[in-house]
mmCIF file of the N, C-alpha and C atoms, coordinates in Angstrom:
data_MODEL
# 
_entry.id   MODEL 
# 
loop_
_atom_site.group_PDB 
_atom_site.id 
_atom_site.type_symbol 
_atom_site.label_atom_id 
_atom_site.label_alt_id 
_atom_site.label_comp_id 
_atom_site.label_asym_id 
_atom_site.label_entity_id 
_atom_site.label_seq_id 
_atom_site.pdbx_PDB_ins_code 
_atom_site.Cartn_x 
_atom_site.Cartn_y 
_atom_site.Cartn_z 
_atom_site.occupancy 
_atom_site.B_iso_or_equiv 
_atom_site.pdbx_formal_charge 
_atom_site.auth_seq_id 
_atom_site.auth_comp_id 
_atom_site.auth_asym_id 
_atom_site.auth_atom_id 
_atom_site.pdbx_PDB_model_num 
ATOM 1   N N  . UNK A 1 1  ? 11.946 36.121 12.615  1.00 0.00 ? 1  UNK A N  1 
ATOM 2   C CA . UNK A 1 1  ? 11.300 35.584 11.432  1.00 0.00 ? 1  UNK A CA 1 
ATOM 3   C C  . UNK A 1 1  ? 9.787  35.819 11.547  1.00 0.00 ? 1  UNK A C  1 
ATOM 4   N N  . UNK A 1 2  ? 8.935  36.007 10.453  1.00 0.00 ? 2  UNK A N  1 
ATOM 5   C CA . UNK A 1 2  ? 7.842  36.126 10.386  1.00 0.00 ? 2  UNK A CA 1 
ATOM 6   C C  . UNK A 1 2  ? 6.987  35.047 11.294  1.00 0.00 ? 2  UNK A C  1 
ATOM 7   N N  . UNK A 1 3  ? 5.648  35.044 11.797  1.00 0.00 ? 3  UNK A N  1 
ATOM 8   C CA . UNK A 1 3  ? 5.598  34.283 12.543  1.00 0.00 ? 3  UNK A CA 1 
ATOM 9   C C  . UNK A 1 3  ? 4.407  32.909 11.176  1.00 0.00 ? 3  UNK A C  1 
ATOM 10  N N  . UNK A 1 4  ? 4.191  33.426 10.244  1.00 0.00 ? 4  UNK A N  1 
ATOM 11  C CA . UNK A 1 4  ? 3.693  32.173 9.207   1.00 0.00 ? 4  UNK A CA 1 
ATOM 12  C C  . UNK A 1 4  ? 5.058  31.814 8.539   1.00 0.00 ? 4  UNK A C  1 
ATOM 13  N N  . UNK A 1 5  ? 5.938  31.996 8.087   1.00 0.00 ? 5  UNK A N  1 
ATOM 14  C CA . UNK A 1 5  ? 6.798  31.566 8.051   1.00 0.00 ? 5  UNK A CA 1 
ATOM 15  C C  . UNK A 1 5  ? 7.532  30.346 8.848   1.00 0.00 ? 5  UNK A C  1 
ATOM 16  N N  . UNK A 1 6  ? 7.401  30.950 10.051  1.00 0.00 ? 6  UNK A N  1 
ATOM 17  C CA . UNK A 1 6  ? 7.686  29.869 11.552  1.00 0.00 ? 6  UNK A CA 1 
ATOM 18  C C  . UNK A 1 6  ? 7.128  28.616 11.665  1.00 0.00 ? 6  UNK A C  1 
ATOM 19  N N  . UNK A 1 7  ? 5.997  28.786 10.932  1.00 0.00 ? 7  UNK A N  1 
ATOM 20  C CA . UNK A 1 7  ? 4.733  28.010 10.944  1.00 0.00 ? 7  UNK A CA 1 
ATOM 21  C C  . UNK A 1 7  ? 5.041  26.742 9.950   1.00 0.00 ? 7  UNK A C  1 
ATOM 22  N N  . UNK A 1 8  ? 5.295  27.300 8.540   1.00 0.00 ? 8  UNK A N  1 
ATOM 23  C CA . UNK A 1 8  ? 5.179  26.696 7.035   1.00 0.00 ? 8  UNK A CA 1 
ATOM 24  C C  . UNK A 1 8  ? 7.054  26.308 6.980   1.00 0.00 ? 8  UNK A C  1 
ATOM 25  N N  . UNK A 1 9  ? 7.917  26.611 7.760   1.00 0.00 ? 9  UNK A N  1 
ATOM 26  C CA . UNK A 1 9  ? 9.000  25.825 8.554   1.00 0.00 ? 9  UNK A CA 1 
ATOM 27  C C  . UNK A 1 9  ? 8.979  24.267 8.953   1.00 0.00 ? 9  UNK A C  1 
ATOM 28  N N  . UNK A 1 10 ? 7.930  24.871 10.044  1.00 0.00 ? 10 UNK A N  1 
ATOM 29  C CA . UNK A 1 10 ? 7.230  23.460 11.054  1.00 0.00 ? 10 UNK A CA 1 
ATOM 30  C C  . UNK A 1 10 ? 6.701  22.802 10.377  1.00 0.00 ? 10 UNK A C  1 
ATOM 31  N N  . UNK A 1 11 ? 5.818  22.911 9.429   1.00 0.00 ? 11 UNK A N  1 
ATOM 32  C CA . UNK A 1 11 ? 5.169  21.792 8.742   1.00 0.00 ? 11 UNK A CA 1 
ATOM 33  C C  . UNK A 1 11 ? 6.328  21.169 8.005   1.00 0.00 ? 11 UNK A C  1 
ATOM 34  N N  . UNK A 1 12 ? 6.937  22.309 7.087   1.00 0.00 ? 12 UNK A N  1 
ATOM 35  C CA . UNK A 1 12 ? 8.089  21.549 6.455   1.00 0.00 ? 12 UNK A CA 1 
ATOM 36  C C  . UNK A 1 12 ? 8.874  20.201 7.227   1.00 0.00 ? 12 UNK A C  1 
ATOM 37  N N  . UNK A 1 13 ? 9.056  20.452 7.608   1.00 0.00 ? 13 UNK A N  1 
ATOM 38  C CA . UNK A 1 13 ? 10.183 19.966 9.257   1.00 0.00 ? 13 UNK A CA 1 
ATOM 39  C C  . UNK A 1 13 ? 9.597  18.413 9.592   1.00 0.00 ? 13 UNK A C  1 
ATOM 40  N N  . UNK A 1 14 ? 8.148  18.920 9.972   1.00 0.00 ? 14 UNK A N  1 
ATOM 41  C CA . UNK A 1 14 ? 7.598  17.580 10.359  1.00 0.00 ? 14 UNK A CA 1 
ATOM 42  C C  . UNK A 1 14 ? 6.932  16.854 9.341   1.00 0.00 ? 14 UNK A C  1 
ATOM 43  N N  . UNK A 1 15 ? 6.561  17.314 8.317   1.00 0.00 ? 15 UNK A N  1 
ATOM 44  C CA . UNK A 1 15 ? 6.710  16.445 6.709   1.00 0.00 ? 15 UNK A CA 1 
ATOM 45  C C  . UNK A 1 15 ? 7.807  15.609 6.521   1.00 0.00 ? 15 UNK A C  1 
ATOM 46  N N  . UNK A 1 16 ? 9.159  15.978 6.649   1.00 0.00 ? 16 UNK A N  1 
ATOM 47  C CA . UNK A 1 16 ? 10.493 15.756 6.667   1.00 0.00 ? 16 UNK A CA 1 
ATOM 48  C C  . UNK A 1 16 ? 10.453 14.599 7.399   1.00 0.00 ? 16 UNK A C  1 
ATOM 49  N N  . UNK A 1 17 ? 10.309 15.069 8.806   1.00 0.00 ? 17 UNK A N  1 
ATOM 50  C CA . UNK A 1 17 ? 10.448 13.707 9.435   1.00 0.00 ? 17 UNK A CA 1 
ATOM 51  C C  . UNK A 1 17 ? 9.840  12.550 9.302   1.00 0.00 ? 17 UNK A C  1 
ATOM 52  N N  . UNK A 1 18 ? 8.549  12.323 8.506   1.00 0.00 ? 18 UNK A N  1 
ATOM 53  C CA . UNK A 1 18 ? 7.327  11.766 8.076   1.00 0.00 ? 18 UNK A CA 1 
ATOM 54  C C  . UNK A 1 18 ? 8.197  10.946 7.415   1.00 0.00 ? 18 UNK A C  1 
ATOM 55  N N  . UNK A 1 19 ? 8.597  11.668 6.393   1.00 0.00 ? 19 UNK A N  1 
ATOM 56  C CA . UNK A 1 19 ? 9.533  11.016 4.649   1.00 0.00 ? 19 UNK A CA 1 
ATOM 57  C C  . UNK A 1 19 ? 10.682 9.837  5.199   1.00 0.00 ? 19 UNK A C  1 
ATOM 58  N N  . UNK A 1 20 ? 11.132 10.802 6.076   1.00 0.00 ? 20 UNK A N  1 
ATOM 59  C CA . UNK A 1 20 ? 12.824 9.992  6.984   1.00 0.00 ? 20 UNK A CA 1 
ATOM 60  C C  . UNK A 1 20 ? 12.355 8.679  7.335   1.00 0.00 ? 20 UNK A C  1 
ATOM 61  N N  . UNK A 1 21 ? 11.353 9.037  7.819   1.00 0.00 ? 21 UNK A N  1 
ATOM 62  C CA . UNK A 1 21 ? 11.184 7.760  8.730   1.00 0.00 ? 21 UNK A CA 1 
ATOM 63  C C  . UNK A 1 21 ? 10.522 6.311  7.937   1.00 0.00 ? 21 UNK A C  1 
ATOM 64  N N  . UNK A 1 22 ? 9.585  7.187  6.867   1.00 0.00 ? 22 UNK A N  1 
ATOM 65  C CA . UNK A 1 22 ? 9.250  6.058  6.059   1.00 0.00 ? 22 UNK A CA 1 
ATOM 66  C C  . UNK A 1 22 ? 10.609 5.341  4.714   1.00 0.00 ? 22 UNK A C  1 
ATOM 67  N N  . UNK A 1 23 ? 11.167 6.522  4.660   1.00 0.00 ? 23 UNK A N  1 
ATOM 68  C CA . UNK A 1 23 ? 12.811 6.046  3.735   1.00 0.00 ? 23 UNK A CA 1 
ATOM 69  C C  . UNK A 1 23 ? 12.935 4.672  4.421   1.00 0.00 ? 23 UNK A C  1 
ATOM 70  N N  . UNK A 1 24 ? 13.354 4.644  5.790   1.00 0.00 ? 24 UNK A N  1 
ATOM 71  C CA . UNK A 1 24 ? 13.932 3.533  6.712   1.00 0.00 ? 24 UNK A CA 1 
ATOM 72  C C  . UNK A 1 24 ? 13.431 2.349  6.660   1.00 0.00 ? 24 UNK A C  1 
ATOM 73  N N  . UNK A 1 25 ? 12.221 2.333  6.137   1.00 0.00 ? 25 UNK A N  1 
ATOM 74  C CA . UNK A 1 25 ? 10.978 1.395  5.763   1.00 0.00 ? 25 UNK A CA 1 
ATOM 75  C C  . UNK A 1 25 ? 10.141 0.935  4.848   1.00 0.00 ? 25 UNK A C  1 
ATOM 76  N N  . UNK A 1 26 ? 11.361 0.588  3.653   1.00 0.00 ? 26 UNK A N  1 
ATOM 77  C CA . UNK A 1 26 ? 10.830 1.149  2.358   1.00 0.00 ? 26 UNK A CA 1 
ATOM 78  C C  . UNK A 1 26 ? 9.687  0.171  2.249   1.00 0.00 ? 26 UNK A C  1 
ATOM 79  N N  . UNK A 1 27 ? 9.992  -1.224 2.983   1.00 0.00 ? 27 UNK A N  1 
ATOM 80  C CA . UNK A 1 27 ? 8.620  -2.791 2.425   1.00 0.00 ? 27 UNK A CA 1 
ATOM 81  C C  . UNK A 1 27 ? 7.406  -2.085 3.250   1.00 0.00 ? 27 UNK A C  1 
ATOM 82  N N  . UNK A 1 28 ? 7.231  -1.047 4.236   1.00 0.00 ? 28 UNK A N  1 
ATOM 83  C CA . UNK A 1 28 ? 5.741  -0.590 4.202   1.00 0.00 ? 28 UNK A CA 1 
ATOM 84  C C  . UNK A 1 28 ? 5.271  0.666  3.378   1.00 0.00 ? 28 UNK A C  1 
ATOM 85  N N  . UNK A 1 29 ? 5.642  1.018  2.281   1.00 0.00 ? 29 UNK A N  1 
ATOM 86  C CA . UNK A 1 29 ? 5.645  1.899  1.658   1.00 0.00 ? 29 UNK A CA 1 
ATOM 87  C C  . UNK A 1 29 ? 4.457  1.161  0.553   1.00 0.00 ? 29 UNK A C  1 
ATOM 88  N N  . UNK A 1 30 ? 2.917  1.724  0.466   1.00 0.00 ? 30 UNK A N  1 
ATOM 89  C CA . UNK A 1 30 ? 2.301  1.575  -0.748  1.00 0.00 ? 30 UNK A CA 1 
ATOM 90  C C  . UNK A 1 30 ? 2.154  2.265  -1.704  1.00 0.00 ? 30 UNK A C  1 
ATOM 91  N N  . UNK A 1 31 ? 1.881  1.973  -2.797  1.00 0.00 ? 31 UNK A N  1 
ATOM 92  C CA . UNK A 1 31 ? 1.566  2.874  -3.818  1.00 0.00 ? 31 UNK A CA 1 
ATOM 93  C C  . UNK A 1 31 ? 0.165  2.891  -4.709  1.00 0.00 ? 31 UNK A C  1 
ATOM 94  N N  . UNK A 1 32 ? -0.273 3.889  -4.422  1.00 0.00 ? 32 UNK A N  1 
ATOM 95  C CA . UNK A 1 32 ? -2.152 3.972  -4.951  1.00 0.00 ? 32 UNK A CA 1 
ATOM 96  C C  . UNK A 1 32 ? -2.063 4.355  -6.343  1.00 0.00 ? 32 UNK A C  1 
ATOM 97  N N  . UNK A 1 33 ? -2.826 3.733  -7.298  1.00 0.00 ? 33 UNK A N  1 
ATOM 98  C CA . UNK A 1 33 ? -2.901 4.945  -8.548  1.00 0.00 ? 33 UNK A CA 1 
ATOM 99  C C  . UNK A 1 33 ? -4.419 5.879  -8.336  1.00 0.00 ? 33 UNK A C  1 
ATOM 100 N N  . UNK A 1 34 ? -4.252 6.963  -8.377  1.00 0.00 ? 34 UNK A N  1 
ATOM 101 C CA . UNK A 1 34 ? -5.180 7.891  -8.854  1.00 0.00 ? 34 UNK A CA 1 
ATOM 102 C C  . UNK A 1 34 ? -5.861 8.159  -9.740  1.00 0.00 ? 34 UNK A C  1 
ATOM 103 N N  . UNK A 1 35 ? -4.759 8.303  -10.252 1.00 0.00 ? 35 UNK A N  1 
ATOM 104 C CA . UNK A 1 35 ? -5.452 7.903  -12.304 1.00 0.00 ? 35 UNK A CA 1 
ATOM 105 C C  . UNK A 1 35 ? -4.675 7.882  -13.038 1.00 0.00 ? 35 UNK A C  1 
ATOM 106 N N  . UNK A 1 36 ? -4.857 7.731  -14.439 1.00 0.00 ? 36 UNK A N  1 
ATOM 107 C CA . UNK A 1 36 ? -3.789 7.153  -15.565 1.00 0.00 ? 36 UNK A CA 1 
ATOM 108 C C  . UNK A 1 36 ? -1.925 7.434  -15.068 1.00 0.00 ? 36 UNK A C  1 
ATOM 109 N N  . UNK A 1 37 ? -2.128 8.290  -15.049 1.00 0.00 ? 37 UNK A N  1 
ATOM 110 C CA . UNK A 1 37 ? -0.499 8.500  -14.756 1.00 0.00 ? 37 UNK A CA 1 
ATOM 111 C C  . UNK A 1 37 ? -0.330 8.999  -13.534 1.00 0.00 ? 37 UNK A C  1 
ATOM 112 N N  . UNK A 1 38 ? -0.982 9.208  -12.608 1.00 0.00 ? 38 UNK A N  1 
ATOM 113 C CA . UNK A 1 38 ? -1.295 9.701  -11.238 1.00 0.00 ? 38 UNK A CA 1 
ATOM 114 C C  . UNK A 1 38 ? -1.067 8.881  -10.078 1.00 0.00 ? 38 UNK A C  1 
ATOM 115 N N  . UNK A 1 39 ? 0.509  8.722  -9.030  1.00 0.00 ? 39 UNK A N  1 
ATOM 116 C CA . UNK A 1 39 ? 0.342  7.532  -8.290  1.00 0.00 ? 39 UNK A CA 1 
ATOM 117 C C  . UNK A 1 39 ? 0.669  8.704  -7.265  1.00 0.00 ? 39 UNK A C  1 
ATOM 118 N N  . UNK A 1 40 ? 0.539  7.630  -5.852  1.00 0.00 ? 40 UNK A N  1 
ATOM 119 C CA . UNK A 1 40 ? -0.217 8.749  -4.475  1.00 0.00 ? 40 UNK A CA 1 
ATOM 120 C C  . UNK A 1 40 ? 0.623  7.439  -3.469  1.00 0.00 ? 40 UNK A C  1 
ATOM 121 N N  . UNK A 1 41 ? 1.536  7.998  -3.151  1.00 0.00 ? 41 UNK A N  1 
ATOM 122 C CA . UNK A 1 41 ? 1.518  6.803  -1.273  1.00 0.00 ? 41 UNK A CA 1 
ATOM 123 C C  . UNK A 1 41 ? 1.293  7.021  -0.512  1.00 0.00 ? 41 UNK A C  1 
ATOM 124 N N  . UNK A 1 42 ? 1.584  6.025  0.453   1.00 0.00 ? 42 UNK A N  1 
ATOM 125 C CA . UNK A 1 42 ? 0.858  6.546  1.994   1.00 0.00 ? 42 UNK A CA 1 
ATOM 126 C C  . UNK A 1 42 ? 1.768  7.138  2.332   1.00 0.00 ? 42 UNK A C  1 
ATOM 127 N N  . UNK A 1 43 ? 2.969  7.266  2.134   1.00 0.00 ? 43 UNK A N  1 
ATOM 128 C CA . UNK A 1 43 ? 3.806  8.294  2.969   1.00 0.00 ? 43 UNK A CA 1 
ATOM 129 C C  . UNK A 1 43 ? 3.200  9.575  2.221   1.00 0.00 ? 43 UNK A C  1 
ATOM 130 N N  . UNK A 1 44 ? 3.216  10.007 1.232   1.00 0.00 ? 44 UNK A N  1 
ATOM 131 C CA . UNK A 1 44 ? 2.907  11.475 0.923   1.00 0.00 ? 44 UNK A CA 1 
ATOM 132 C C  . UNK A 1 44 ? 1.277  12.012 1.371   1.00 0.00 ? 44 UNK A C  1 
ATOM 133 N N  . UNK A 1 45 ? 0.783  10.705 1.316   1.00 0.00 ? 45 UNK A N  1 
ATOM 134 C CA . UNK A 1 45 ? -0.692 11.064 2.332   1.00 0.00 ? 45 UNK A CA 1 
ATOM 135 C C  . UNK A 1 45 ? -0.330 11.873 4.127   1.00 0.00 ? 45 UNK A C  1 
ATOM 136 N N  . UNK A 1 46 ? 0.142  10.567 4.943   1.00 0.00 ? 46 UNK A N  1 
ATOM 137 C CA . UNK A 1 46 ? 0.735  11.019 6.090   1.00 0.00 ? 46 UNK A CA 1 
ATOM 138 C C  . UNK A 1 46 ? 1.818  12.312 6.318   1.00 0.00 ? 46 UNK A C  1 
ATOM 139 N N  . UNK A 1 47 ? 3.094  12.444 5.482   1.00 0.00 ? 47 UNK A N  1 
ATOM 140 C CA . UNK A 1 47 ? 3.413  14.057 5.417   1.00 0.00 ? 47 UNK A CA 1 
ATOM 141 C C  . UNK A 1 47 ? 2.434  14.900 4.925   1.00 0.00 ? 47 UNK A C  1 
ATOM 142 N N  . UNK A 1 48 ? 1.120  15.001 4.340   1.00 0.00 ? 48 UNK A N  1 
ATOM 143 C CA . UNK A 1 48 ? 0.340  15.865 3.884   1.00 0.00 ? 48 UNK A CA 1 
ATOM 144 C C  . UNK A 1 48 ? -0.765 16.278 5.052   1.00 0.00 ? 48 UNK A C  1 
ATOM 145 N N  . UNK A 1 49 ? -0.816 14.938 5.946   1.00 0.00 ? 49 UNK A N  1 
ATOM 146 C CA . UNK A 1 49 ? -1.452 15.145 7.134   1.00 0.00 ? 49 UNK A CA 1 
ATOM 147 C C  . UNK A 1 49 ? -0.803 15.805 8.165   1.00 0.00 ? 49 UNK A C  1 
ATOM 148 N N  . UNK A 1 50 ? 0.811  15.349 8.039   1.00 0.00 ? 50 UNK A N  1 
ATOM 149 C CA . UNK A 1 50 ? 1.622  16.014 9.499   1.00 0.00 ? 50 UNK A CA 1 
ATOM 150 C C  . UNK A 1 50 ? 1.862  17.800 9.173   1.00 0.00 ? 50 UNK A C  1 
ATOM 151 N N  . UNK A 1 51 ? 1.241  18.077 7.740   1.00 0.00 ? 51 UNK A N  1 
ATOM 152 C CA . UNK A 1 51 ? 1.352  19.363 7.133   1.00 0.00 ? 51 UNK A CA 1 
ATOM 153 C C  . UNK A 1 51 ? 0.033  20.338 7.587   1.00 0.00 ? 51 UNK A C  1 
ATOM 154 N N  . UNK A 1 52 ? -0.763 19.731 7.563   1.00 0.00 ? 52 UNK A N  1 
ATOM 155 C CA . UNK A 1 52 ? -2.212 20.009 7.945   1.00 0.00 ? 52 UNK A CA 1 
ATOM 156 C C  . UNK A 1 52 ? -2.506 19.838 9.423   1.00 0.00 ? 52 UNK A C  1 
ATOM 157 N N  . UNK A 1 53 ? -2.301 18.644 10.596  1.00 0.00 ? 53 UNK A N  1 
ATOM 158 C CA . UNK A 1 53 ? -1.667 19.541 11.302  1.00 0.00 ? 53 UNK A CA 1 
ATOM 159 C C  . UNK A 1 53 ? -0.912 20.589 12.180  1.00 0.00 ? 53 UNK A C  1 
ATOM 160 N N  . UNK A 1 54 ? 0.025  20.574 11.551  1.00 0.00 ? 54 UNK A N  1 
ATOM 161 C CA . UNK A 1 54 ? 0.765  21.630 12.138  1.00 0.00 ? 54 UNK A CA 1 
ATOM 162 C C  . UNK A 1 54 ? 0.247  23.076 11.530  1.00 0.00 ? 54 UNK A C  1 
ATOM 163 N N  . UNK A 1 55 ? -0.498 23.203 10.366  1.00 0.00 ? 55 UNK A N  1 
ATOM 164 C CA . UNK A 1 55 ? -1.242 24.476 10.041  1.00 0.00 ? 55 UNK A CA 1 
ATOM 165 C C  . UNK A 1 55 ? -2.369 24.605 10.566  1.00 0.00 ? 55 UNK A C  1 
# 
């Protein structure tokens, strides 16, 4: 396999596990608004970090 490919895998992967683990935990799960129709949690913050990095 390509070796960025290998890479953008791994992030996938450990994003994944990010999500899993916060599923299991849904009462620490927040939710931010951004703006009008724009909401942001901390889990998609933290998989966006375990994405960044593994890149």
């Amino acid at each position: 396999m390509h070796p960025m490919l290998n890479i953008a895998v791994r992030a996938a992967r450990n994003a994944g596990q990010v999500v899993v683990k916060a599923f299991s935990q849904p009462e620490n799960i927040e939710v931010i608004q951004k703006g009008s129709n724009d909401f942001v949690t901390n889990v998609d913050r933290d998989a966006e970090a375990a994405i960044n990095h593994t890149i």
